[in-house]
N, CA, C and O atoms as CSV, one atom per row, in Angstrom:
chain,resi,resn,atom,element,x,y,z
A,1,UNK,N,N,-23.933,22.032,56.175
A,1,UNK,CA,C,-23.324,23.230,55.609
A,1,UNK,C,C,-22.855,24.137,56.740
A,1,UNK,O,O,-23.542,24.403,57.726
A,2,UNK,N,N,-21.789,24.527,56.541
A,2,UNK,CA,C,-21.018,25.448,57.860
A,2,UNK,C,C,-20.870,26.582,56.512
A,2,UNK,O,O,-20.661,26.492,55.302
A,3,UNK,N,N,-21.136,27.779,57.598
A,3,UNK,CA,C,-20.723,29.230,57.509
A,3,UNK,C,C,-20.004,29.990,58.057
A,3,UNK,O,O,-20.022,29.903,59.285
A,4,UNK,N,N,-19.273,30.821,57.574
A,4,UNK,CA,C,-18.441,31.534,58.136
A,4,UNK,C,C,-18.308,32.741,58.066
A,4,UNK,O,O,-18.081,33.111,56.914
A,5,UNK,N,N,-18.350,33.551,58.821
A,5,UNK,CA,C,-18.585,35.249,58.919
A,5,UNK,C,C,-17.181,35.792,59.683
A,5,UNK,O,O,-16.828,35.572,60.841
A,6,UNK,N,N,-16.398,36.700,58.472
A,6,UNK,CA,C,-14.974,37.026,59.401
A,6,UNK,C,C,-15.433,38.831,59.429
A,6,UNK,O,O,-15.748,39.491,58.439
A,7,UNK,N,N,-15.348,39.319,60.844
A,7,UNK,CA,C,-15.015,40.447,61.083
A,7,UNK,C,C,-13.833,41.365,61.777
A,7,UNK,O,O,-12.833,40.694,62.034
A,8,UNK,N,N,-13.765,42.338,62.026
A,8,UNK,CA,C,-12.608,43.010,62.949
A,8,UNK,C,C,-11.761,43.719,61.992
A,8,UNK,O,O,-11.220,44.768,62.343
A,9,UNK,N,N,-11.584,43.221,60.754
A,9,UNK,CA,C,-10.320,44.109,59.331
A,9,UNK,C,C,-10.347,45.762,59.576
A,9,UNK,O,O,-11.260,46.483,59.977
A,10,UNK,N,N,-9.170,46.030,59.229
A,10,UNK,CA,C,-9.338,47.433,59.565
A,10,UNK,C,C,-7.696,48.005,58.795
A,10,UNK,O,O,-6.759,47.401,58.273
A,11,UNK,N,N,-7.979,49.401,59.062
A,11,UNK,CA,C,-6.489,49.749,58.683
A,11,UNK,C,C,-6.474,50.242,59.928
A,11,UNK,O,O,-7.377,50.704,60.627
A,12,UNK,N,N,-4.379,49.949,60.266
A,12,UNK,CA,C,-3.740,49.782,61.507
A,12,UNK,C,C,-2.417,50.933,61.220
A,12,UNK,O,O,-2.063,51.261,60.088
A,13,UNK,N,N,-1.895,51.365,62.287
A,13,UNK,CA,C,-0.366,51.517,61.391
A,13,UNK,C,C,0.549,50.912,62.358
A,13,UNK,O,O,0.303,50.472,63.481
A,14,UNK,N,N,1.723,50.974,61.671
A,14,UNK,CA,C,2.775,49.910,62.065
A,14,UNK,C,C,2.539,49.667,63.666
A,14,UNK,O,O,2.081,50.507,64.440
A,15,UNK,N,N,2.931,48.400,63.981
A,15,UNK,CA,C,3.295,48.340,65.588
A,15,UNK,C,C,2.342,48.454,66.407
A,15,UNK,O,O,2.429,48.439,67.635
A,16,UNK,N,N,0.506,48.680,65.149
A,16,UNK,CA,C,-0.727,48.633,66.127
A,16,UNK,C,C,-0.868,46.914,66.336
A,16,UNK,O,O,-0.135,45.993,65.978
A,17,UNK,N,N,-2.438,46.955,67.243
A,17,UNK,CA,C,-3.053,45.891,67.070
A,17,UNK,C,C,-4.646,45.530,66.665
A,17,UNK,O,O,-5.533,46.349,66.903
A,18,UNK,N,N,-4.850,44.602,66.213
A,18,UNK,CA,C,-5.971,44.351,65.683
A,18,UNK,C,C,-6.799,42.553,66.299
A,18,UNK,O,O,-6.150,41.552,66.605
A,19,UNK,N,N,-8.046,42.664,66.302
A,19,UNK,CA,C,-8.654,41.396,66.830
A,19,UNK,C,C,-9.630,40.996,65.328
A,19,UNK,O,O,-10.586,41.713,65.032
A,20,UNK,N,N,-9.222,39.717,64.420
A,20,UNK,CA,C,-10.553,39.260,63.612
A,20,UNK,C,C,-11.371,38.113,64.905
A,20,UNK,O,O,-11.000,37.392,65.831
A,21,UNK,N,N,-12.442,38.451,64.356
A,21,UNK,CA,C,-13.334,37.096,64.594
A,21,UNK,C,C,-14.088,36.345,63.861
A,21,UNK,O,O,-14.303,36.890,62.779
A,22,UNK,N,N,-14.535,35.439,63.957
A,22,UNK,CA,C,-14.922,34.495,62.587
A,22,UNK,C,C,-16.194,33.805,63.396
A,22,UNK,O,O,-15.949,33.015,64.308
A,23,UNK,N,N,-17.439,34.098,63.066
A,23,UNK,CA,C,-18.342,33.458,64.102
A,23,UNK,C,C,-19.139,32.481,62.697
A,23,UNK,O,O,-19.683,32.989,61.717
A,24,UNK,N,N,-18.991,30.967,62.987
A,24,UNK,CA,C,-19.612,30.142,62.576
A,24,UNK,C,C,-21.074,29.589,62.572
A,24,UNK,O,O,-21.965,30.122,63.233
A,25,UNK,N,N,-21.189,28.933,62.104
A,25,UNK,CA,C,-22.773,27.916,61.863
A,25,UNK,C,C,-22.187,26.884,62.085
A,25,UNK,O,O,-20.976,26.667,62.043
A,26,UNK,N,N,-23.489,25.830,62.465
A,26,UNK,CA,C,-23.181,24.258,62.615
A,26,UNK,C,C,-22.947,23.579,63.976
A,26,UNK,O,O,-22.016,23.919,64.706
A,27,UNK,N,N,-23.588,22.870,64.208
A,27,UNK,CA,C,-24.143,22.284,65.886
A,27,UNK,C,C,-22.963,21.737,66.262
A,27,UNK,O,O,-22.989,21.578,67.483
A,28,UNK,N,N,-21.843,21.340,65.744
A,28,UNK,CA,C,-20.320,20.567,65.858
A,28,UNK,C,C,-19.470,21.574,65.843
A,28,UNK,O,O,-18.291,21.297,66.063
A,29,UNK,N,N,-19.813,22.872,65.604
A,29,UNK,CA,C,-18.244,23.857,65.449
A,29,UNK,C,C,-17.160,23.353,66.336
A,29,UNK,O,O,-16.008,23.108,65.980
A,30,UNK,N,N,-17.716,23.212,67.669
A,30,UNK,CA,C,-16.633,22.583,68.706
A,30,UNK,C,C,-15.588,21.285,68.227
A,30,UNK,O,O,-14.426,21.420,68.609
A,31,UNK,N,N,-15.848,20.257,67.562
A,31,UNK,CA,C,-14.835,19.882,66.965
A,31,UNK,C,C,-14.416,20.372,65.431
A,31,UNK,O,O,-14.032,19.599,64.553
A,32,UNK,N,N,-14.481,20.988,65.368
A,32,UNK,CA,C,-14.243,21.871,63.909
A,32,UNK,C,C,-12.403,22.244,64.115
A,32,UNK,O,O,-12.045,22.827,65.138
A,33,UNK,N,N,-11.485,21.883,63.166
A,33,UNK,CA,C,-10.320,22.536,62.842
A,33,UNK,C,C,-10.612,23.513,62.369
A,33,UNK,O,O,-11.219,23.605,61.303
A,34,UNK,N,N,-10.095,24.809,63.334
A,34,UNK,CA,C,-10.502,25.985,62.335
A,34,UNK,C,C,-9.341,26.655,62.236
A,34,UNK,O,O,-8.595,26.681,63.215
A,35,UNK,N,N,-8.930,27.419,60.846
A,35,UNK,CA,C,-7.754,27.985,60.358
A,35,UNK,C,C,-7.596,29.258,60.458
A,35,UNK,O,O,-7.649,29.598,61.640
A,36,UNK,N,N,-7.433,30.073,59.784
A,36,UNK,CA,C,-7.064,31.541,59.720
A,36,UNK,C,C,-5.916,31.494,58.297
A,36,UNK,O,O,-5.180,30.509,58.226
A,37,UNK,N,N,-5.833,32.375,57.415
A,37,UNK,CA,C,-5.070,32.027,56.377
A,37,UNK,C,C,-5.170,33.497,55.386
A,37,UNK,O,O,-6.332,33.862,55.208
A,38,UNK,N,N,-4.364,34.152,54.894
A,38,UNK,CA,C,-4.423,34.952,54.736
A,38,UNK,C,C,-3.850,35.360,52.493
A,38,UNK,O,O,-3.816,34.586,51.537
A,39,UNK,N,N,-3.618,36.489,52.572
A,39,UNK,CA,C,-3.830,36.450,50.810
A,39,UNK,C,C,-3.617,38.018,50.442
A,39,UNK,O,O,-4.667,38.613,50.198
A,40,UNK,N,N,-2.506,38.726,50.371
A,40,UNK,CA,C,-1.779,39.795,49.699
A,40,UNK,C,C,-1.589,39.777,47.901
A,40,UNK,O,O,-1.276,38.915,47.079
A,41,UNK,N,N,-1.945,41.138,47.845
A,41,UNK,CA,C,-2.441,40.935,46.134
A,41,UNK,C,C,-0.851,40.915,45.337
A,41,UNK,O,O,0.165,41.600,45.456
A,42,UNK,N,N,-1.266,39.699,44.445
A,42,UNK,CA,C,-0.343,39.247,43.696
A,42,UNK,C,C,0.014,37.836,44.394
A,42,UNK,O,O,0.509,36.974,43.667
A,43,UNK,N,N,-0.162,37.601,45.496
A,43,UNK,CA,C,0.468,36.382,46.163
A,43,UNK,C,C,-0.262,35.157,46.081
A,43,UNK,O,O,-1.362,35.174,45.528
A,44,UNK,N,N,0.172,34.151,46.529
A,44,UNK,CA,C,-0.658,33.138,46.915
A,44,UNK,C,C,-1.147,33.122,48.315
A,44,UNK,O,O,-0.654,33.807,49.211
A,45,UNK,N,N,-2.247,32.218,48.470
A,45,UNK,CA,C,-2.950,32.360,50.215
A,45,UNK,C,C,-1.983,31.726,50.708
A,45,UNK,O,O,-1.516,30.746,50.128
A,46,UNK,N,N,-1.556,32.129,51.752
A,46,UNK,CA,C,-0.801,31.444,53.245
A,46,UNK,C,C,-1.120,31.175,54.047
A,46,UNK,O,O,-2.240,31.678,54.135
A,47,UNK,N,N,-0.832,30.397,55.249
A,47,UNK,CA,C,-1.326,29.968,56.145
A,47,UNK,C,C,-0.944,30.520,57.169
A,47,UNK,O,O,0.282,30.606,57.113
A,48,UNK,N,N,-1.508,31.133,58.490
A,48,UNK,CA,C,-1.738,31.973,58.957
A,48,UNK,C,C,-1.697,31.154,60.865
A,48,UNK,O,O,-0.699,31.372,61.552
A,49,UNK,N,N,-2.524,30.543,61.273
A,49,UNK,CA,C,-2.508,29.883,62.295
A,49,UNK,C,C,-3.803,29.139,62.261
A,49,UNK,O,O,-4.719,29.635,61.605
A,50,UNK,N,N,-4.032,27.765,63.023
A,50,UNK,CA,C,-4.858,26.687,63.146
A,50,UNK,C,C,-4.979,26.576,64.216
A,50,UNK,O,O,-4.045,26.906,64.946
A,51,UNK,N,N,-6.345,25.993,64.836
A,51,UNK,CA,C,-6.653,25.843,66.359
A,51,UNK,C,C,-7.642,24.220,66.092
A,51,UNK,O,O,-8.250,23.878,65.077
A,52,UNK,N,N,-7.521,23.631,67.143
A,52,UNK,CA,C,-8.117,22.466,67.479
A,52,UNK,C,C,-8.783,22.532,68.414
A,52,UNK,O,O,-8.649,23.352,69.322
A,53,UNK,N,N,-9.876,21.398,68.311
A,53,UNK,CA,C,-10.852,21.813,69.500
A,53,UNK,C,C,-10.780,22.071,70.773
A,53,UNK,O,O,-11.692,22.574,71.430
A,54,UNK,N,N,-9.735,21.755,71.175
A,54,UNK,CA,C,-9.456,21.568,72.249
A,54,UNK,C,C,-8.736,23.515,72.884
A,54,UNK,O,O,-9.017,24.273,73.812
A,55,UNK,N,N,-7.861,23.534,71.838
A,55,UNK,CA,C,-7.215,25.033,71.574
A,55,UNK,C,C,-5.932,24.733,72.273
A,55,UNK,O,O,-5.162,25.645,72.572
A,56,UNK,N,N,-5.658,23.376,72.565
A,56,UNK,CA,C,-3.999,23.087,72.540
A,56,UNK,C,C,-2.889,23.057,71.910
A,56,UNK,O,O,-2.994,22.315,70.933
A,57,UNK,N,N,-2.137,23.396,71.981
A,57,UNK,CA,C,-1.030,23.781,70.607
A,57,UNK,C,C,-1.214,24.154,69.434
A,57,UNK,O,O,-0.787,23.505,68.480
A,58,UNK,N,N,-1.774,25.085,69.331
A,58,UNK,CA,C,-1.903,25.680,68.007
A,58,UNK,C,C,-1.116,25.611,67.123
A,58,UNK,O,O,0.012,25.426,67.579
A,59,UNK,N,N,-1.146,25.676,65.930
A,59,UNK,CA,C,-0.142,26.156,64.996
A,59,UNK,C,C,0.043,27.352,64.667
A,59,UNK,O,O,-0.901,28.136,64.770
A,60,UNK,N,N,1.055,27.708,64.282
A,60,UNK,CA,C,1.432,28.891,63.870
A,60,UNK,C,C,2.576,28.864,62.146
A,60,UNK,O,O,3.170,27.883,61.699
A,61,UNK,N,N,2.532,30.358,61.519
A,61,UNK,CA,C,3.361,30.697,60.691
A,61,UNK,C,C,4.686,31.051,61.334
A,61,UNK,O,O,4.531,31.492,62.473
A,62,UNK,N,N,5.539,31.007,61.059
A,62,UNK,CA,C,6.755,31.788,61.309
A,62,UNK,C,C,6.807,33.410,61.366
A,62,UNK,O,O,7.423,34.272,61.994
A,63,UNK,N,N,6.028,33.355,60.572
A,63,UNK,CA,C,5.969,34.991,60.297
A,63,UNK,C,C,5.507,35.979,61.045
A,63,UNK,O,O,5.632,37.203,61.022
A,64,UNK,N,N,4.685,34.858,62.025
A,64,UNK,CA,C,3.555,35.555,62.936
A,64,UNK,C,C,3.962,34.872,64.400
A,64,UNK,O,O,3.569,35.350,65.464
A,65,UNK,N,N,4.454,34.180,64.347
A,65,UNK,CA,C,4.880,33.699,66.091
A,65,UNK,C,C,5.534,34.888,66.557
A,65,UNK,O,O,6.432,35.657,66.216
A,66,UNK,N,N,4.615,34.695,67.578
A,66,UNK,CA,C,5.181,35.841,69.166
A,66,UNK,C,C,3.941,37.023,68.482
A,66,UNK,O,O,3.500,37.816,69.314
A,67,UNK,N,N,3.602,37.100,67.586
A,67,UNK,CA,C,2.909,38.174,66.985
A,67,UNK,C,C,1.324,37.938,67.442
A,67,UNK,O,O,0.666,38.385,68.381
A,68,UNK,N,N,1.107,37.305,66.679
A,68,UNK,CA,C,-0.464,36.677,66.816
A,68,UNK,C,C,-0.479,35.363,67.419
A,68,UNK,O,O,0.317,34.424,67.437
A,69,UNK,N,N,-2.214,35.691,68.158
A,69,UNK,CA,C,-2.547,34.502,69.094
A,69,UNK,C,C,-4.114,34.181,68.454
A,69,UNK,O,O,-4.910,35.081,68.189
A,70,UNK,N,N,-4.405,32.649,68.251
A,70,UNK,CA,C,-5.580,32.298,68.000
A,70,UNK,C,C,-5.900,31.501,68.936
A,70,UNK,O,O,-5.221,30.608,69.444
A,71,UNK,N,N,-7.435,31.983,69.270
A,71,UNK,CA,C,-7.991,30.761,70.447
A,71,UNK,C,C,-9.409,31.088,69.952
A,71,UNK,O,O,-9.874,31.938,69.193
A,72,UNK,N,N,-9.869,30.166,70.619
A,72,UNK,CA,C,-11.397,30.113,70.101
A,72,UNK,C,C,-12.648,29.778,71.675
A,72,UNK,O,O,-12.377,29.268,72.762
A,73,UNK,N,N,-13.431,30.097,71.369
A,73,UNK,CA,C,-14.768,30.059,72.120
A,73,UNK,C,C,-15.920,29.372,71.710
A,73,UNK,O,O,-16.923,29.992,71.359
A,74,UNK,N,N,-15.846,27.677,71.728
A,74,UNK,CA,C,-16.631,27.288,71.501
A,74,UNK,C,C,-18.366,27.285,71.756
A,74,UNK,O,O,-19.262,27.093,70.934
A,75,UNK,N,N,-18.441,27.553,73.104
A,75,UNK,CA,C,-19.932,28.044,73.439
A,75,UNK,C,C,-20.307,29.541,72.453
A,75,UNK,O,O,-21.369,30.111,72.704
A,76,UNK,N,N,-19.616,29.973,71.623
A,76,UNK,CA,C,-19.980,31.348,71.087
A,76,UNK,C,C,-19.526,30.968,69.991
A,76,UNK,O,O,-19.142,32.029,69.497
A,77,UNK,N,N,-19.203,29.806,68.936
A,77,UNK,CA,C,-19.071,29.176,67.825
A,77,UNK,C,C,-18.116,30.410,67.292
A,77,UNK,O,O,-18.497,30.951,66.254
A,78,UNK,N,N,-17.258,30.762,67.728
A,78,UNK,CA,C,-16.388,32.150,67.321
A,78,UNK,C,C,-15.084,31.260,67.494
A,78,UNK,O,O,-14.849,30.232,68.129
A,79,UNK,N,N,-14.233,32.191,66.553
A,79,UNK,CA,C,-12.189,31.554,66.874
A,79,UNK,C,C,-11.977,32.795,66.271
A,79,UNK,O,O,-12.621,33.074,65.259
A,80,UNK,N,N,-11.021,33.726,66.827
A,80,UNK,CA,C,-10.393,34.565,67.340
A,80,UNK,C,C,-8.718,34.777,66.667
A,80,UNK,O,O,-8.123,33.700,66.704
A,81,UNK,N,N,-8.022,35.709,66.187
A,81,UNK,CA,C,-6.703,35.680,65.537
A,81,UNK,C,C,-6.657,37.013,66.280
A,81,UNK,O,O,-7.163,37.938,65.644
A,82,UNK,N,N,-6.164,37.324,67.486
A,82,UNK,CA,C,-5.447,38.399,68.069
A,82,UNK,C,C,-4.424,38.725,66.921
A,82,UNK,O,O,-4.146,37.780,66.182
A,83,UNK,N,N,-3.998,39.592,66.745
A,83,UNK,CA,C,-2.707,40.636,65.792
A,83,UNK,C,C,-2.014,41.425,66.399
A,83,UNK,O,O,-2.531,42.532,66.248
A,84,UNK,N,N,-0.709,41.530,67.295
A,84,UNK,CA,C,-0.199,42.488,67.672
A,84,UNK,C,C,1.265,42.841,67.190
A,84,UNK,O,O,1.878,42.081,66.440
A,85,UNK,N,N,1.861,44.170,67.712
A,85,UNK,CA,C,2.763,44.296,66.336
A,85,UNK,C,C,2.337,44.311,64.776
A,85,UNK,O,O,2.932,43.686,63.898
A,86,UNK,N,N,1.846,44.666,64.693
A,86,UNK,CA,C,1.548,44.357,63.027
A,86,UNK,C,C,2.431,45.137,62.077
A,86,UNK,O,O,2.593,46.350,62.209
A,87,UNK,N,N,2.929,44.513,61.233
A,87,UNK,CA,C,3.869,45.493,60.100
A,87,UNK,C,C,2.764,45.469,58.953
A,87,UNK,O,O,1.598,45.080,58.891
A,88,UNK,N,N,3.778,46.139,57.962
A,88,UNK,CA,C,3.036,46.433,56.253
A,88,UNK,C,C,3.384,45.379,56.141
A,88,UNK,O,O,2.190,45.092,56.062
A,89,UNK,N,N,4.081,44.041,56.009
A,89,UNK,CA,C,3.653,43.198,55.437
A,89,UNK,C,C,2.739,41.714,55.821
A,89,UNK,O,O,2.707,40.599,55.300
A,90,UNK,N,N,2.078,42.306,56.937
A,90,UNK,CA,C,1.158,41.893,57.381
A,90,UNK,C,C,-0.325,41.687,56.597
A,90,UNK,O,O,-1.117,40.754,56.728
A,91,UNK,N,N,-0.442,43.099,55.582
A,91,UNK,CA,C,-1.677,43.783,54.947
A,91,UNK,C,C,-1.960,42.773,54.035
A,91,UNK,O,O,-1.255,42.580,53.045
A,92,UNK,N,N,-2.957,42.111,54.306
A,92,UNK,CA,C,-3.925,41.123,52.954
A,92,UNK,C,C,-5.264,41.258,53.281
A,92,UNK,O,O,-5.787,42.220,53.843
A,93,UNK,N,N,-5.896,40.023,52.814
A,93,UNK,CA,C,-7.578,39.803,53.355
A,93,UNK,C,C,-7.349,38.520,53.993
A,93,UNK,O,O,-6.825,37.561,53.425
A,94,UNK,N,N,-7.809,38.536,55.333
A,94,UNK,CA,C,-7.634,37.303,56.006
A,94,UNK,C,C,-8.993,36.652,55.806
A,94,UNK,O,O,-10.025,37.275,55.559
A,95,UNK,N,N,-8.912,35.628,55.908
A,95,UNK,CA,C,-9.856,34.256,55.593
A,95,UNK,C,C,-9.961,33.199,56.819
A,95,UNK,O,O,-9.079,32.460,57.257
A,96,UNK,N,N,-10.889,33.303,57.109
A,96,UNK,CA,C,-11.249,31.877,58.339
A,96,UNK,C,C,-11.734,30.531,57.155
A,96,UNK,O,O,-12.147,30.400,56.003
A,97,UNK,N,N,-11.391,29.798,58.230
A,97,UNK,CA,C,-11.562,28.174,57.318
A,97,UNK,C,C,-11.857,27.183,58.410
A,97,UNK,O,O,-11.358,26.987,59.519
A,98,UNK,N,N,-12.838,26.621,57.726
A,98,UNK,CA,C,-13.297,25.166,58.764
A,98,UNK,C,C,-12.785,23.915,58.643
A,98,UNK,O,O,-13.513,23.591,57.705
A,99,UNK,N,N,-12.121,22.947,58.832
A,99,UNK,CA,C,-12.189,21.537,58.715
A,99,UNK,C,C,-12.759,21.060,59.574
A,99,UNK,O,O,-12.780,21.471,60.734
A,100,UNK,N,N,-13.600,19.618,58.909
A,100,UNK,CA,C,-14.470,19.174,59.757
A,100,UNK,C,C,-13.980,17.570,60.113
A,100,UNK,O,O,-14.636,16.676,60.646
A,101,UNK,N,N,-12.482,17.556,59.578
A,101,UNK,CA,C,-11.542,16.103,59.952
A,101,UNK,C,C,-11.024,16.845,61.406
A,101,UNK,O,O,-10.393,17.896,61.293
A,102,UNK,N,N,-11.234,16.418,62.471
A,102,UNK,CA,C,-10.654,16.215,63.196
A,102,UNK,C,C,-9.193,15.813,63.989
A,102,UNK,O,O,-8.882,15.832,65.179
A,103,UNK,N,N,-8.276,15.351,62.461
A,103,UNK,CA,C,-7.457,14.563,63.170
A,103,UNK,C,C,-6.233,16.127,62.610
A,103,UNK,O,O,-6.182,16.950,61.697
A,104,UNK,N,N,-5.436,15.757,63.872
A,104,UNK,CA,C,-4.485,17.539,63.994
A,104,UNK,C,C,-3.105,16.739,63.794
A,104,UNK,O,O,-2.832,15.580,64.107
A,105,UNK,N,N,-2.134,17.963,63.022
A,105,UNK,CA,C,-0.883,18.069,62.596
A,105,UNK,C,C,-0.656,18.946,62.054
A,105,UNK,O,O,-1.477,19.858,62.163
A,106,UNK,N,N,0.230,19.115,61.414
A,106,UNK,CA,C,1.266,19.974,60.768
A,106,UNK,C,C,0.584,19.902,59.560
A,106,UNK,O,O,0.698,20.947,58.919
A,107,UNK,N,N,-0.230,18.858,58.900
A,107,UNK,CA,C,-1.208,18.998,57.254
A,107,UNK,C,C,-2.183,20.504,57.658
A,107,UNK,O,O,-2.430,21.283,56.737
A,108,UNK,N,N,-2.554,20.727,58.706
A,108,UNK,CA,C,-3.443,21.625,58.992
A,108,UNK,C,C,-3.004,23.007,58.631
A,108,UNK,O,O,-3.705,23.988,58.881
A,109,UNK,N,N,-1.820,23.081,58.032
A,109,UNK,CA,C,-0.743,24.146,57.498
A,109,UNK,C,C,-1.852,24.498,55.831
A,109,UNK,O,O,-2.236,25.505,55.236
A,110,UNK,N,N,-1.964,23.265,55.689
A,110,UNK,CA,C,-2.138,23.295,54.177
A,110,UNK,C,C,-3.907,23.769,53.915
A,110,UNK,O,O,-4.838,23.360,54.608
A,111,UNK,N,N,-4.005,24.571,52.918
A,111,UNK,CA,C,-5.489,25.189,52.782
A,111,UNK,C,C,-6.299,24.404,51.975
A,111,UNK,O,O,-7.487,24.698,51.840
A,112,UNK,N,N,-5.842,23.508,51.458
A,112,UNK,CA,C,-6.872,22.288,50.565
A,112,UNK,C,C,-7.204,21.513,51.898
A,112,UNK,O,O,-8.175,20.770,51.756
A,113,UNK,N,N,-6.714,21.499,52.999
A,113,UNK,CA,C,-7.139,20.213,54.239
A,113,UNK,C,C,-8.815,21.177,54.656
A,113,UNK,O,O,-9.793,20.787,55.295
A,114,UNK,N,N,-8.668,21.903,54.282
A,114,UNK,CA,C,-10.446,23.230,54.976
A,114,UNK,C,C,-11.457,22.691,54.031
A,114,UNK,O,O,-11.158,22.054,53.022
A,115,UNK,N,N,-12.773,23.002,54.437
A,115,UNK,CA,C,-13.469,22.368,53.895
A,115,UNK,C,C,-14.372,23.937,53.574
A,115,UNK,O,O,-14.883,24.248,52.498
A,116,UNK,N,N,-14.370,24.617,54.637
A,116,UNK,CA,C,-15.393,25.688,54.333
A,116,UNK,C,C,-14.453,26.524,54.437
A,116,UNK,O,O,-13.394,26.329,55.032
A,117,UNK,N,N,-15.031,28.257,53.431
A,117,UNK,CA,C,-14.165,29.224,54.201
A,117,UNK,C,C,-15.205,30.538,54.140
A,117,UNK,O,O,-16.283,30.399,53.562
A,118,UNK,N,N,-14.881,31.691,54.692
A,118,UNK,CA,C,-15.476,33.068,54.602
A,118,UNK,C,C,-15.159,33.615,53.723
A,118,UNK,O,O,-14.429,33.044,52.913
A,119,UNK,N,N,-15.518,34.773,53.537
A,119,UNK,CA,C,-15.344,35.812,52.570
A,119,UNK,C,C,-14.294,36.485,53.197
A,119,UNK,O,O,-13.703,37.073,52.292
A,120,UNK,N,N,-13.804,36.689,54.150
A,120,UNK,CA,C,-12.041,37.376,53.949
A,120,UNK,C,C,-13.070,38.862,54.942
A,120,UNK,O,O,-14.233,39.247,55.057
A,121,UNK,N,N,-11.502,39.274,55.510
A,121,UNK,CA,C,-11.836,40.692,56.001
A,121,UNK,C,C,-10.267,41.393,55.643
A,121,UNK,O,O,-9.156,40.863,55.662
A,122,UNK,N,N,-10.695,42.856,55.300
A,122,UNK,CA,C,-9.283,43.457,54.856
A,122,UNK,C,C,-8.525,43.968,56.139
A,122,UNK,O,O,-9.048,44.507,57.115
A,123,UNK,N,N,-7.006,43.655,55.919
A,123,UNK,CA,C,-6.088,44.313,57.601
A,123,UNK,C,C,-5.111,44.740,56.594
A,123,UNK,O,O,-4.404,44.051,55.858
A,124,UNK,N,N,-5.230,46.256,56.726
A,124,UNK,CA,C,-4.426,47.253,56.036
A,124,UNK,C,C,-3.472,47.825,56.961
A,124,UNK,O,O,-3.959,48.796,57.539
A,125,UNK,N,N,-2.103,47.522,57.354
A,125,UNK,CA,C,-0.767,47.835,58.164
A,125,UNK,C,C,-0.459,49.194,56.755
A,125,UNK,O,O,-0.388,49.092,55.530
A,126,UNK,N,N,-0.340,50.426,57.740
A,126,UNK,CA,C,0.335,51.548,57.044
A,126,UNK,C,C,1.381,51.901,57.732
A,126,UNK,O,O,1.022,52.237,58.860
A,127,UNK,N,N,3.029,52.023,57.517
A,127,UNK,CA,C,3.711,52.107,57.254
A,127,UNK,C,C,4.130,53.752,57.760
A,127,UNK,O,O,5.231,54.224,57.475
């Protein structure tokens, strides 16, 4: 069983920045796909950015390249979603997510590939 604890949410205003962190459970986090994925009311969850164990080529949204950076710290079972620039339509509850498949691509986009997730932290961009 993996756990996941997301902190850092906050309200920002435009053009601030913000750091979540997501500190895990589980003696393997280090190969753990871990996500970031996010969820504005009325919407569906999106996908946000993915890191591999390694923390080589990440993935990213479109929405958020050049914006946000995810890397992670495996000796501190933590992965990290830097936020800079942030607009209002940035503002949801972000969500960390674990996969515990190993194997990396572009599926890692998709939020059914996670196996675990957190309870979300709120990032309120005011305008």
């Amino acid at each position: 069983q993996v756990q996941l604890v997301e902190s850092g949410g906050g309200l920002v205003q435009t053009g601030g920045s913000l750091r979540l962190s997501c500190a895990a459970s589980g003696r393997t986090f280090s190969s753990y796909v871990m996500g970031w994925f996010r969820q504005a009311p009325g919407k569906e969850r999106e996908f946000v950015a993915s890191i591999r164990w390694s923390g080589a080529s990440p993935l990213y949204a479109d929405s958020v390249k050049g914006r946000f950076t995810i890397s992670r710290a495996n000796a501190k079972n933590t992965v990290y979603l830097q936020m800079n620039s942030l607009k209002p339509e940035d503002t949801a509850v972000y969500y960390c997510a674990a996969d515990i498949d190993t194997a990396w691509g572009l599926a890692k986009m998709d939020s059914y590939r996670y196996d675990y997730w957190g309870q979300g932290t709120q990032v309120i961009v005011s305008s």
